[in-house]
C-alpha positions, 0 to 999 in steps of 0.5 A: 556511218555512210560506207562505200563499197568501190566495186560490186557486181549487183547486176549478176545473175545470182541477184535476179531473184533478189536484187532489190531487197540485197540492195535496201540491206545494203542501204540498212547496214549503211553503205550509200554509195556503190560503183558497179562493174560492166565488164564485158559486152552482157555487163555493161548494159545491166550495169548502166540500167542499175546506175540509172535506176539508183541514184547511189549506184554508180558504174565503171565501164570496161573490158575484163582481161579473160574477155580480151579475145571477144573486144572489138574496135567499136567496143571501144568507141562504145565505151567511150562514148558510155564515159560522157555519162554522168553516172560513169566514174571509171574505166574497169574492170580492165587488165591481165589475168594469167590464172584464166587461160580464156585470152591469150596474154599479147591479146590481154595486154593489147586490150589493156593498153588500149583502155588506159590510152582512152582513160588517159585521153578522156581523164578517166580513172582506171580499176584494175583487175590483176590476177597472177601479172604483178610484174606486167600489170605494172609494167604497162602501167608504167610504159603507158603513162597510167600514173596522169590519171591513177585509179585503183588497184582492185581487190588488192593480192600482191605483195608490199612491194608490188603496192609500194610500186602501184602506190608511186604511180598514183593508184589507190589500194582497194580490199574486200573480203579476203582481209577478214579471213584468218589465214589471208596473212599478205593482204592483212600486211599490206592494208596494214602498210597502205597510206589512209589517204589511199585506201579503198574497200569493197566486196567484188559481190556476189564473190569473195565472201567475207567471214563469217558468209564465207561458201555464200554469196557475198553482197554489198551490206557485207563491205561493213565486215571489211570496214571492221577488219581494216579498222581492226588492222588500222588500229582505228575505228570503224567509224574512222575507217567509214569516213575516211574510206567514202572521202578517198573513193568521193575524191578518186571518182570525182563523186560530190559528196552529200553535202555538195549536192545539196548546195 
């Protein structure tokens, strides 16, 4: 069972202790693929040396919605130029989070725009981080045209309604941990809802600890819990759910598949 977990943070400091041997558990509870999330000025450097470290890691490069205030134009340039690498698959973590009062909301929504621009102008996909701005995210979504490149929704938490919108703009829905919790009724409803073709799922460590580790820190071994639960809520098997969830992330981050790479 190959499983891919579509955004970690396996560079952050809670991992220093023991970075290497969270990843070979990762490896042993199957997952051969990761993408990591530099988000800020301190992350994307980290992020970029896992990548180039590992063959199976991966990295998005971005700007994360509560550091909007700390952006500057060659922060930009700098990630643009990060894009030519061969490693980078997506633009992210970037869009709005009003439940953080650590940027204010028309600086986030200036950074947001400016990121989807450049991820449109470079054919990059985008991952989206979205905490209490349904309505906006979406919005600038729309205003700036996001559906020519897509992405993923990340740790999805709104409404159907909301996903049926992210949905017709060509985003996928990505779930972690919260999707194993029993009172986690919404999100439980929306996976149940979303397309196969548009799933994704990831863990978002060392946060969002599935259940049973819930109170501990979560790492990337544990996105085979949140391939059980989808499975569960799929009606489907988990081994199903591994496959179809690896090709939709291969396929939305432009990623050769195994079999490819090896012709």
């Amino acid at each position: 069972m190959e499983l891919f977990d579509t955004h970690t943070h396996m560079d952050a400091p809670q991992f220093d202790e023991d970075r290497h041997e969270a990843i070979e558990r990762a490896l042993a509870q199957g997952v051969t693929r990761m993408i990591n999330i530099g988000f800020n000025r301190d992350t994307i450097p980290t992020t970029m040396k896992l990548a180039e470290t590992y063959d199976f890691i991966y990295a998005a490069v971005g700007w994360h919605p509560q550091d909007a205030i700390t952006m500057k134009e060659e922060d930009l340039d700098w990630i643009a130029e990060l894009c030519k690498h061969e490693k980078v698959v997506a633009i992210g973590e970037i869009g709005l989070d009003y439940y953080w009062d650590t940027s204010p909301k028309e600086v986030q929504h200036e950074v947001f725009r400016k990121q989807i621009r450049l991820a449109r102008e470079l054919g990059m996909p985008i991952s989206i981080h979205n905490r209490d701005a349904h309505e906006d995210v979406v919005r600038i979504l729309r205003e700036e045209r996001a559906n020519e490149i897509g992405g993923v929704m990340h740790s999805y938490s709104g409404s159907w309604e909301i996903a049926k919108m992210c949905l017709d703009l060509g985003f996928h829905l990505s779930f972690g941990g919260p999707i194993t919790f029993k009172n986690a009724k919404q999100p439980k409803e929306v996976l149940a809802k979303t397309p196969l073709d548009r799933l994704l799922i990831e863990t978002d460590s060392p946060y969002l600890t599935p259940h049973p580790f819930r109170g501990k820190r979560n790492e990337t071994g544990h996105v085979r819990l949140v391939a059980e639960a989808a499975a569960e809520l799929k009606g489907i098997s988990v081994e199903e759910i591994a496959v179809i969830t690896t090709q939709n992330a291969l396929e939305r981050f432009g990623i050769p598949s195994n079999r490819e790479k090896n012709r």
